[in-house]
C-alpha positions as CSV (number, residue, x, y, z in Angstrom):
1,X,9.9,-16.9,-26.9
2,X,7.0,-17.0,-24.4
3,X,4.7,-14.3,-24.5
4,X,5.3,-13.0,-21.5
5,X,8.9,-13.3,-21.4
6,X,9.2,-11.4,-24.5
7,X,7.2,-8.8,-22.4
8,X,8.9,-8.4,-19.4
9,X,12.6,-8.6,-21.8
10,X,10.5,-5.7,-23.8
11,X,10.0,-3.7,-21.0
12,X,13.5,-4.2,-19.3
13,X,15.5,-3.5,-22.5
14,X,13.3,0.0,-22.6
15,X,14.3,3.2,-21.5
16,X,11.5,3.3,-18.9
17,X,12.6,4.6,-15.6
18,X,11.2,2.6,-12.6
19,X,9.4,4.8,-10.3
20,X,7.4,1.5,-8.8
21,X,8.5,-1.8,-7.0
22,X,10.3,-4.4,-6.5
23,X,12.8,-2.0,-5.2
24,X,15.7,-3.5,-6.8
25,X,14.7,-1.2,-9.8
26,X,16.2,-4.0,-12.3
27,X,19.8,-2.7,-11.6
28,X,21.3,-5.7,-11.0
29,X,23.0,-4.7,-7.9
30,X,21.3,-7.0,-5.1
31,X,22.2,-10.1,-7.8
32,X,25.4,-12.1,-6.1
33,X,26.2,-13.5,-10.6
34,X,25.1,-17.1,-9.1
35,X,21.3,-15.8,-9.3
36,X,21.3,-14.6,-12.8
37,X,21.3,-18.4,-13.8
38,X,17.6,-18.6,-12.4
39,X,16.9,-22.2,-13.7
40,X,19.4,-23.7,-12.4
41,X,19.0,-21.9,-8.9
42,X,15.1,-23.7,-9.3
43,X,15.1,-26.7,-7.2
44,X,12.4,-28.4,-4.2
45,X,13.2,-29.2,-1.2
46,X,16.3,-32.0,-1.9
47,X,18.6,-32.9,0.6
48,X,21.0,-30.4,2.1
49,X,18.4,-27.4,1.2
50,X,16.0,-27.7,4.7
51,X,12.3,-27.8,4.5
52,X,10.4,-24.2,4.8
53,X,8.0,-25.8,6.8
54,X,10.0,-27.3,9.5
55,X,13.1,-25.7,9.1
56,X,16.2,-27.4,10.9
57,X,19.2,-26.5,9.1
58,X,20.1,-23.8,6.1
59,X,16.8,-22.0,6.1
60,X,16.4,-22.0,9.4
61,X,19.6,-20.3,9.7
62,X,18.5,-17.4,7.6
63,X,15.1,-16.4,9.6
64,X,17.5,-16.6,12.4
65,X,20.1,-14.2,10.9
66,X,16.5,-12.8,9.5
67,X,15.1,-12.3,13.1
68,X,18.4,-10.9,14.8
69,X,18.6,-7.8,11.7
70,X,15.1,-7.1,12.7
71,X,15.3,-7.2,16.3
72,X,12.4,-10.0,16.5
73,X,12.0,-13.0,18.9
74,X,11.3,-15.1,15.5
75,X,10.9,-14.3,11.9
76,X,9.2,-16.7,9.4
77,X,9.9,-16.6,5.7
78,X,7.1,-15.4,3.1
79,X,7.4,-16.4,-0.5
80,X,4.0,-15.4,-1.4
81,X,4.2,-11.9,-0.6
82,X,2.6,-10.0,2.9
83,X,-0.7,-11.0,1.9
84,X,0.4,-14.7,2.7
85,X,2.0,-13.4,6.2
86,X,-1.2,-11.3,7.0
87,X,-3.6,-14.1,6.4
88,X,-1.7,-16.4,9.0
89,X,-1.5,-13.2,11.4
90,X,-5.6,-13.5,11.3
91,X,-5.9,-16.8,12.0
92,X,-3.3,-16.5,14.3
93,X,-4.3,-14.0,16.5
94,X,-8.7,-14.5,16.7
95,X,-10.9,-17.1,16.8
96,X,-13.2,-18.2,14.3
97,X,-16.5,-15.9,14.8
98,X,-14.7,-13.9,16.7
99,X,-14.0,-9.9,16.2
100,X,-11.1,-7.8,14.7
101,X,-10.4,-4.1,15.7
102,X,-8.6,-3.0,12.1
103,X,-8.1,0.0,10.3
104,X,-10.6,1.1,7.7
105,X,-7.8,1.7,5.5
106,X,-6.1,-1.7,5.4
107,X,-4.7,-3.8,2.5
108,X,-8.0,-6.2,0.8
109,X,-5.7,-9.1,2.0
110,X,-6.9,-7.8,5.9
111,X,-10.5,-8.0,4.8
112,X,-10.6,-11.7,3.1
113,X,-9.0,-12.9,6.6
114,X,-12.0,-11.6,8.1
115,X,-13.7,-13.2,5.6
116,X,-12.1,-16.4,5.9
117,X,-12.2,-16.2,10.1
118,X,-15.7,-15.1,9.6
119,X,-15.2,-12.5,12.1
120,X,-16.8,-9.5,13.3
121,X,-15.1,-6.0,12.5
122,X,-15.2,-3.1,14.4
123,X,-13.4,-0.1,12.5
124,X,-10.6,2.4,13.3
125,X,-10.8,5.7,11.0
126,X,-7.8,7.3,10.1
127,X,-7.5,11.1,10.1
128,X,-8.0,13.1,7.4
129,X,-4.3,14.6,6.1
130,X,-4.6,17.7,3.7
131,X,-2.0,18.0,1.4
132,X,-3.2,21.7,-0.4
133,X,-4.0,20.8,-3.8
134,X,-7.5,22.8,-4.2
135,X,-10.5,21.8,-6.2
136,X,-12.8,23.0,-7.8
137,X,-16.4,20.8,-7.6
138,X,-19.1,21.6,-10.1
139,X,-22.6,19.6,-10.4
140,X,-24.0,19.6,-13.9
141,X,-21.9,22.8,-14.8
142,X,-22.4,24.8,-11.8
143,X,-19.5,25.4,-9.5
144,X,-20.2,25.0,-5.5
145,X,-16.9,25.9,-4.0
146,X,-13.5,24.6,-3.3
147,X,-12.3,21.9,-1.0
148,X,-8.4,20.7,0.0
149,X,-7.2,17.5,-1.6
150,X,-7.2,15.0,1.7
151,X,-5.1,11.3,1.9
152,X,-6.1,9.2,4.9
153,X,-3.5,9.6,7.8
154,X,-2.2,7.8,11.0
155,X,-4.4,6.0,13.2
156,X,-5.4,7.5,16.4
157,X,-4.4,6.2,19.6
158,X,-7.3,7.3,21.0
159,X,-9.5,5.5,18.7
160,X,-7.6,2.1,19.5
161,X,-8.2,3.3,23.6
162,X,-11.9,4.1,23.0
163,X,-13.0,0.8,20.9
164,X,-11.4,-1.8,23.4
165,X,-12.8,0.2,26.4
166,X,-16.2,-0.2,24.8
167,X,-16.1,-3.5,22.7
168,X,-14.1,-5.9,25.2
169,X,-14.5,-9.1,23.1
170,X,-12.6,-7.5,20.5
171,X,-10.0,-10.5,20.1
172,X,-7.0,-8.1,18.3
173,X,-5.5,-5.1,16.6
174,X,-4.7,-4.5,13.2
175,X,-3.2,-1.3,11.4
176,X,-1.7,-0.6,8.5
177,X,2.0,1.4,9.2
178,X,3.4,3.3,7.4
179,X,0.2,4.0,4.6
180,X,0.7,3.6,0.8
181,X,1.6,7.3,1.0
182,X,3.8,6.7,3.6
183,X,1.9,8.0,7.1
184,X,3.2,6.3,10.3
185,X,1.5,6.0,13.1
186,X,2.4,5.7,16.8
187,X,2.7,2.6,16.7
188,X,4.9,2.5,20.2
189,X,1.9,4.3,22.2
190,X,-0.6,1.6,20.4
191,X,1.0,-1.2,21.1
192,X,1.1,-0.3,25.3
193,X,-2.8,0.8,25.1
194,X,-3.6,-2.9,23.1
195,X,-1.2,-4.9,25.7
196,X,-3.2,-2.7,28.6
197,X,-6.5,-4.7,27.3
198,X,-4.1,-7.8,26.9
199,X,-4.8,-8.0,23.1
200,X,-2.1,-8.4,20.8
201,X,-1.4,-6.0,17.2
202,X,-0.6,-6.4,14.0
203,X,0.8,-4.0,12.2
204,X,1.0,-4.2,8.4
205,X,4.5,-2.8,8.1
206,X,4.4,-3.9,4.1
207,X,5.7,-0.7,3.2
208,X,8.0,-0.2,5.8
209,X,10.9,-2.9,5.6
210,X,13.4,-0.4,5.3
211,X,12.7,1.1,9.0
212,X,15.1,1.0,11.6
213,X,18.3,0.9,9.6
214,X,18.9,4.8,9.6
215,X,17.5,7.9,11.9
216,X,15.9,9.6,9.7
217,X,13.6,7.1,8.3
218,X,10.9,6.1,11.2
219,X,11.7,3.0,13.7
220,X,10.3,-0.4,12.7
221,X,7.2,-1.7,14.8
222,X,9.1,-4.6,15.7
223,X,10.9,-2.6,18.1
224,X,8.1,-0.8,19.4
225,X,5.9,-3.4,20.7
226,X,4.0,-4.9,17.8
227,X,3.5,-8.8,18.3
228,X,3.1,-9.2,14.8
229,X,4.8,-7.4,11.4
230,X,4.9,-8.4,7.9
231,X,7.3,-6.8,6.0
232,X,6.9,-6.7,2.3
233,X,10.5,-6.9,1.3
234,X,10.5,-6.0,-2.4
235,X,8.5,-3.1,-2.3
236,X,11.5,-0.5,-1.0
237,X,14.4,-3.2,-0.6
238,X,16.4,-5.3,-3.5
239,X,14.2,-8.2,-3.4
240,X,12.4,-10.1,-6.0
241,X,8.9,-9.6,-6.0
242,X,6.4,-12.2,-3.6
243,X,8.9,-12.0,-1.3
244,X,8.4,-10.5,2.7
245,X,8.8,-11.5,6.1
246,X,6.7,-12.2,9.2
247,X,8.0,-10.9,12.8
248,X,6.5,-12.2,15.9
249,X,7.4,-11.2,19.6
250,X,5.9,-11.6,23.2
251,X,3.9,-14.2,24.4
252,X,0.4,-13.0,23.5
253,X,0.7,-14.9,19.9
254,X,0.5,-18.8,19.9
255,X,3.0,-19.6,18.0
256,X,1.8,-22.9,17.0
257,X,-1.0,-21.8,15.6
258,X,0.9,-19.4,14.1
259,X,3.0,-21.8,12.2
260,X,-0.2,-24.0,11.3
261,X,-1.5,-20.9,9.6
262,X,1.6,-20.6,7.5
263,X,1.7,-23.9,6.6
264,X,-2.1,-23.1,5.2
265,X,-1.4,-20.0,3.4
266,X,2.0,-20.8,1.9
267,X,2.8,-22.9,-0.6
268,X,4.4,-26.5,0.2
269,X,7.2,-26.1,-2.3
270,X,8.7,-22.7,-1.7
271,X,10.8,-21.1,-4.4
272,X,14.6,-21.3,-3.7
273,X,15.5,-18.6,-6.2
274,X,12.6,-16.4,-3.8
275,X,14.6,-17.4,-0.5
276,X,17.9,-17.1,-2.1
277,X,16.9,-12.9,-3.5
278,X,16.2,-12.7,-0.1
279,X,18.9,-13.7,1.4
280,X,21.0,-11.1,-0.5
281,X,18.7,-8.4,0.4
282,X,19.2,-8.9,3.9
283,X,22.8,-9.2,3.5
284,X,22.7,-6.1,1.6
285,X,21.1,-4.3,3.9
286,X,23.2,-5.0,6.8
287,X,26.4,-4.4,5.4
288,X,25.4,-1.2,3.4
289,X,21.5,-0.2,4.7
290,X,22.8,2.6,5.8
291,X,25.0,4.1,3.6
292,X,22.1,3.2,0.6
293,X,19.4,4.7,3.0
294,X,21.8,8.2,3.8
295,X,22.0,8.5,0.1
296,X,18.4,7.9,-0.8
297,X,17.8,10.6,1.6
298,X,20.1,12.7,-0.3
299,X,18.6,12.3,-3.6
300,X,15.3,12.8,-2.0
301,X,16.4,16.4,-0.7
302,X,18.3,16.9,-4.1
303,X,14.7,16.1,-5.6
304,X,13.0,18.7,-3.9
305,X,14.8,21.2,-4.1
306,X,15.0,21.5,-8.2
307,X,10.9,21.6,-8.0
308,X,11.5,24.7,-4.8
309,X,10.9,27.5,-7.9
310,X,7.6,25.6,-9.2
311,X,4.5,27.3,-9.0
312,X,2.3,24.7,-9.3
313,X,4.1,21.7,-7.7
314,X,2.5,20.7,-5.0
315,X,4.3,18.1,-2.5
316,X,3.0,16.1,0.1
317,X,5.4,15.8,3.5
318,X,2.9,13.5,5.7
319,X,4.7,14.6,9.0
320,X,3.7,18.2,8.2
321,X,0.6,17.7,7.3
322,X,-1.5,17.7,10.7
323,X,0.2,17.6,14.0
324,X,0.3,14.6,16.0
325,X,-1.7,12.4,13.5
326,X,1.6,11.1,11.6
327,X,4.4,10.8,13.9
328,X,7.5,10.6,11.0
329,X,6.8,10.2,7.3
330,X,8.1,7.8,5.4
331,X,10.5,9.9,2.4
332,X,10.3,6.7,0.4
333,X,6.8,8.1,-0.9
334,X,7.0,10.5,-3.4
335,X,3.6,11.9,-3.3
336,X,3.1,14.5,-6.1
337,X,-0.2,16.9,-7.1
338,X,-1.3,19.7,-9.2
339,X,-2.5,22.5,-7.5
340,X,-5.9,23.7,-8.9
341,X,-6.1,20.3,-10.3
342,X,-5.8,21.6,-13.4
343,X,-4.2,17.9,-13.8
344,X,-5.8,14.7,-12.1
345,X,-3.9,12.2,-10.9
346,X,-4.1,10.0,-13.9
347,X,-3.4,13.2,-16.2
348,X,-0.3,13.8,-14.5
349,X,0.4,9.8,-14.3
350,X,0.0,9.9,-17.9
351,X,2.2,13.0,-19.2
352,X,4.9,11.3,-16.8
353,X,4.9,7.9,-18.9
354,X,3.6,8.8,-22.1
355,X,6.2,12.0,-22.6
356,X,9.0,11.5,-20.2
357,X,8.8,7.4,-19.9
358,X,8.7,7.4,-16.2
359,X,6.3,5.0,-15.0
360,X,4.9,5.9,-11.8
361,X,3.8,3.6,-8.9
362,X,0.4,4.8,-8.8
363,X,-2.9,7.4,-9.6
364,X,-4.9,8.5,-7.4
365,X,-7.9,10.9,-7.9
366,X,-5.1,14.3,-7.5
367,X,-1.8,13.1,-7.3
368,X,0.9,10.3,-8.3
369,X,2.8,8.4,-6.4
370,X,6.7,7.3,-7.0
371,X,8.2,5.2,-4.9
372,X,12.0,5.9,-3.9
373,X,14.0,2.9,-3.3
374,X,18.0,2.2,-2.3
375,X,18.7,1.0,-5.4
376,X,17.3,4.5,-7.0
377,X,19.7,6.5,-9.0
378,X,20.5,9.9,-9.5
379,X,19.5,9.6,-13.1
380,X,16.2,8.7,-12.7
381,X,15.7,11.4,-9.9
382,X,17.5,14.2,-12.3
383,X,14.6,12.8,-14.9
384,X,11.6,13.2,-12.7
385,X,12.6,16.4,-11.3
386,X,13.1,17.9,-15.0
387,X,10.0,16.6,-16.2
388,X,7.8,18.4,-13.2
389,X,9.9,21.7,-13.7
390,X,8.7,21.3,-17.1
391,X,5.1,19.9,-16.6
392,X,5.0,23.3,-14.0
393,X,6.0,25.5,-17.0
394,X,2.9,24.3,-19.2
395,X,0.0,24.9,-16.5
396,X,0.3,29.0,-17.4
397,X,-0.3,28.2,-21.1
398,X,-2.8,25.4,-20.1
399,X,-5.2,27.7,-18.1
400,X,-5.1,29.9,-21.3
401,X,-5.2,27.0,-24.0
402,X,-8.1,24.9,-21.6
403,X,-6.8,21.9,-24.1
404,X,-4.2,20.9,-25.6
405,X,-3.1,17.9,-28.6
406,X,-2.8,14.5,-27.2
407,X,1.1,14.9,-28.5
408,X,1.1,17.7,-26.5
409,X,0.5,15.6,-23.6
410,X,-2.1,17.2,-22.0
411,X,-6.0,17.6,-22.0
412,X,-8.4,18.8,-20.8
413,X,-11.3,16.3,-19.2
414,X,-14.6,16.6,-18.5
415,X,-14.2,14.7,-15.7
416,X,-12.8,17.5,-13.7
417,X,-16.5,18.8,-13.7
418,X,-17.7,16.0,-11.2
419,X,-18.3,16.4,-7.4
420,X,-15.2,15.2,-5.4
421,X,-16.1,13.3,-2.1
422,X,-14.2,14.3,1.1
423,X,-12.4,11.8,2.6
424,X,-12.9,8.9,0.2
425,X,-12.0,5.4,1.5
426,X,-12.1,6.3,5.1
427,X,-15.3,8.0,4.9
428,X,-18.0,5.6,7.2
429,X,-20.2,2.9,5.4
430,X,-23.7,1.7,7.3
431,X,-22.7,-1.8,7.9
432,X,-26.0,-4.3,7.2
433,X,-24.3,-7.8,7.9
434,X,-20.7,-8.6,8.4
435,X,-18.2,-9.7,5.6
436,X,-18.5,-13.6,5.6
437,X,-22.3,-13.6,5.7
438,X,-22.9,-10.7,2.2
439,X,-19.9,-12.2,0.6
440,X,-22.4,-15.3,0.3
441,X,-25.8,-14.5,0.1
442,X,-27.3,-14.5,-3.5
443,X,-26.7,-11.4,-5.9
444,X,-27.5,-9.4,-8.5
445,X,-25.8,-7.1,-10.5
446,X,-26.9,-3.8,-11.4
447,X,-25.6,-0.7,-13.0
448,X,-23.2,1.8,-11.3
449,X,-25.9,4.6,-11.1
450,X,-28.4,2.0,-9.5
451,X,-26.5,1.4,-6.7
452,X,-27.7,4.2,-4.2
453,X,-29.0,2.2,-1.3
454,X,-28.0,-0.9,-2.2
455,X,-26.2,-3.8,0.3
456,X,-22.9,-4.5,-1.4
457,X,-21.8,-8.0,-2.1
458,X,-18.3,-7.2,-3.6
459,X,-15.1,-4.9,-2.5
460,X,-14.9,-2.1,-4.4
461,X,-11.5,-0.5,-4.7
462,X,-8.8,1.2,-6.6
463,X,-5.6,-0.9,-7.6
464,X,-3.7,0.5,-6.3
465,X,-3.8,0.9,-3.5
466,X,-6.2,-1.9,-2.7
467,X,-8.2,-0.2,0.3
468,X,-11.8,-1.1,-0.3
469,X,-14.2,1.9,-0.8
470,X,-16.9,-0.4,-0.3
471,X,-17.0,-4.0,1.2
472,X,-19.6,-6.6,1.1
473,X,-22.1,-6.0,3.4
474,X,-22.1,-2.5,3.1
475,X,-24.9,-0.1,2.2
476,X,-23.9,2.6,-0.4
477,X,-25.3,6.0,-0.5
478,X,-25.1,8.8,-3.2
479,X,-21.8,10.2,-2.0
480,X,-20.3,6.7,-2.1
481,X,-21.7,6.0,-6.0
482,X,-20.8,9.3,-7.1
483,X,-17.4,8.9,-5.8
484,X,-17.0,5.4,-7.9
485,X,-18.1,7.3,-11.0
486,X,-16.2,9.7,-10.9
487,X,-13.4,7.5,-10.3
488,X,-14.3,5.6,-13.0
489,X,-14.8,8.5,-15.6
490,X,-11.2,9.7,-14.5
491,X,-9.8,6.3,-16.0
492,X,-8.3,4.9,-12.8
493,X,-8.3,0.9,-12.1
494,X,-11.7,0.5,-9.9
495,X,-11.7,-3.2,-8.9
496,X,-14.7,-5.0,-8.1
497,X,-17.1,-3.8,-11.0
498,X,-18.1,-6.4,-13.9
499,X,-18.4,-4.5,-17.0
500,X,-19.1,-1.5,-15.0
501,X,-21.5,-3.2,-12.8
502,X,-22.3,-3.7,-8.9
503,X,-23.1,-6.7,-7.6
504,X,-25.5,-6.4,-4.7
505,X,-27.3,-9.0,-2.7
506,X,-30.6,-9.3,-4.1
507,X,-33.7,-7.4,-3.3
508,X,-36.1,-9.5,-1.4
């Protein structure tokens, strides 16, 4: 057997439980039994099976049926994921040279479009969202005080008002809504102040392609004014994974160019077995979306309220969090932390798969992240609630013990001595140059603790979530190095480094 199919038939005959996407959670219940023959679903484009790329007949039939779920004027097929969709939106929506109003918080795949467009960006800063998991910050041994564990929030309309008012070649808007941790923005109130300025927005909707189909999960942007959305479709739905959808509406988007895009960023021979998963998903979802969504939200209360008596449980709510900055929060997101951070992130992340086999979705520097899916069952959220009533129980003894064995599960780390940087990836860079020209001017690479005042030449950023803490072109300062450090000496995924190292443009 291949190497990596004996992996992935490894993992899925293991008792892991899968807190993370695709959101079909391996159950099995999205699969009509045609699909579990896979090779022989595997064909091209052969007669009677339409052509992606000028679809006329079967496929063009389903991003109808697509379109009408959605509420869109049109909706394209993606088989290579958002990042495929959001690439085309780019070239789509500016001109080559041209400039880009986007949030500083968007997916990597937003940045390499500017890239590719060589355009100008101006940047929208997200509010800061508290979500009370205090830390304490020491430098070499000696505490300074306490701060409030912060995730970047919803983008202001104000912000979007105040950039176009001041920058009027700006040539579009892009946001990311809802956030990896599930923050929504008012994305109805953008859309108007954009169309005011006759620009046209894009909202990364990736996480969101579950909105819409039940109240108490927020509305989708494609019904509140958003010209473009991409939809990730196998990140909370039952669809295989590379597999999302573009929505366009309203006439400030030329479609043609649109569709030349696609045909750029998407492959020529488009999987059928990919088109086919999602196919079922949408089916799925509009014969039962609501009923899997209304039970979701059931588990998700049921979830809470086991971990009401912990003491040290800390759960973050984004529409609580800071009036008026997140509009509706996504419950899909699981956000979890330690209060005290007597656990990081990764600590936490690692008790949860080492101990209880539940592999999370993500670490970041104080809390985990689950994501919550229709096809979640009550098993799994039993599971995860027992083993953070337990986890809860140990932080009396661990304030005591200060360490524990690695059986036990828990450590202590050094690592929790090291200065923690407000705001981290939305926190403002001094731009030199833009993107396109740093990305290809000649480099150098240095060491980590070097880098203070240096241009960048790389993006720099945890995976996930994929939200560059640094991108080329900008200078980094101490906060900004310290923060990648200690990011690094917490044993998170920092992307961009080359065995531990920067690359910079070279010193003239």
């Amino acid at each position: 057997m291949a190497e990596l199919c004996e992996k992935l038939k490894e993992y899925k005959d293991s008792d892991y439980y899968p807190f993370h996407m695709p959101g079909h959670k391996r159950n099995g219940y999205m699969t009509e039994k045609i699909l579990a023959d896979v090779y022989g679903l595997d064909i091209t484009e052969i007669d009677g099976f339409d052509d992606l790329h000028q679809a006329v007949g079967i496929l063009k039939r389903e991003q109808e049926k697509a379109a009408r779920l959605y509420g869109a004027e049109k909706t394209y097929f993606l088989v290579n994921g958002s990042t495929g969709g959001i690439l085309s939106a780019i070239g789509a929506v500016t001109e080559k040279g041209g400039r880009l109003l986007m949030g500083r918080n968007c997916h990597k795949s937003v940045y390499h479009g500017a890239y590719l467009q060589e355009l100008e960006v101006s940047y929208l800063y997200p509010e800061l969202l508290e979500y009370g998991v205090t830390r304490t910050t020491a430098v070499a041994g000696t505490e300074t005080g306490t701060i409030t564990g912060t995730i970047a929030g919803a983008v202001a309309p104000e912000s979007v008002e105040e950039k176009l008012r001041k920058e009027p070649d700006i040539g579009a808007v892009l946001i990311t809504s809802p956030t990896y941790e599930g923050v929504v923005s008012d994305v109805r109130k953008i859309a108007t102040i954009a169309h005011r300025y006759g620009k046209p927005l894009v909202v990364d909707e990736a996480h969101g392609a579950h909105f819409g189909f039940h109240e108490g999960y927020p509305e989708s942007a494609v019904r509140l004014g958003a010209d473009i959305v991409i939809h990730s479709l196998h990140k909370t739905l039952p669809s295989m994974t590379q597999t999302a959808l573009l929505h366009v509406n309203g006439n400030l988007v030329d479609r043609r160019r649109l569709e030349r895009y696609l045909r750029i960023f998407q492959t020529s021979s488009p999987s059928y077995v990919l088109m086919a998963s999602m196919s079922s998903c949408l089916e799925i979802v509009e014969k039962d979306g609501w009923a899997l969504l209304e039970k979701l939200r059931r588990n998700r209360e049921r979830l809470e309220g086991k971990l009401k008596a912990c003491k040290h449980i800390v759960i973050f709510r984004p529409e609580s969090a800071k009036e008026g900055l997140a509009i509706q929060g996504d419950i899909c997101k699981f956000t979890v932390g330690i209060k005290g951070r007597k656990l990081t992130g990764q600590q936490l992340y690692d008790i949860l798969r080492q101990k209880y086999r539940l592999q999370m979705e993500m670490a970041a520097d104080g809390y985990v992240l689950a994501i919550l899916t229709l096809m979640d069952k009550e098993e799994g959220m039993d599971r995860l609630a027992d083993a953070l009533v337990e986890i809860d129980g140990m932080m009396g003894d661990f304030e005591k013990e200060k360490s524990r064995s690695p059986e036990g599960g828990i450590a202590t780390d050094k690592t929790l001595e090291r200065p923690m940087e407000k705001g981290g990836v939305i926190e403002e860079n001094e731009i030199v140059m833009p993107i396109y020209q740093a990305y290809d001017k000649e480099q150098e690479l240095i060491p980590v603790e070097k880098g203070c005042g240096r241009v960048s030449a790389e993006f720099i950023h945890l995976y996930p979530p994929g939200i560059p803490l640094v991108a080329p072109g900008e200078r980094m300062d101490d906060a900004r190095i310290k923060q990648i450090l200690g990011y690094m000496a917490s044993g998170l995924m920092v992307q961009g480094l080359e065995k531990g190292n920067l690359r910079v443009l070279k010193s003239e």
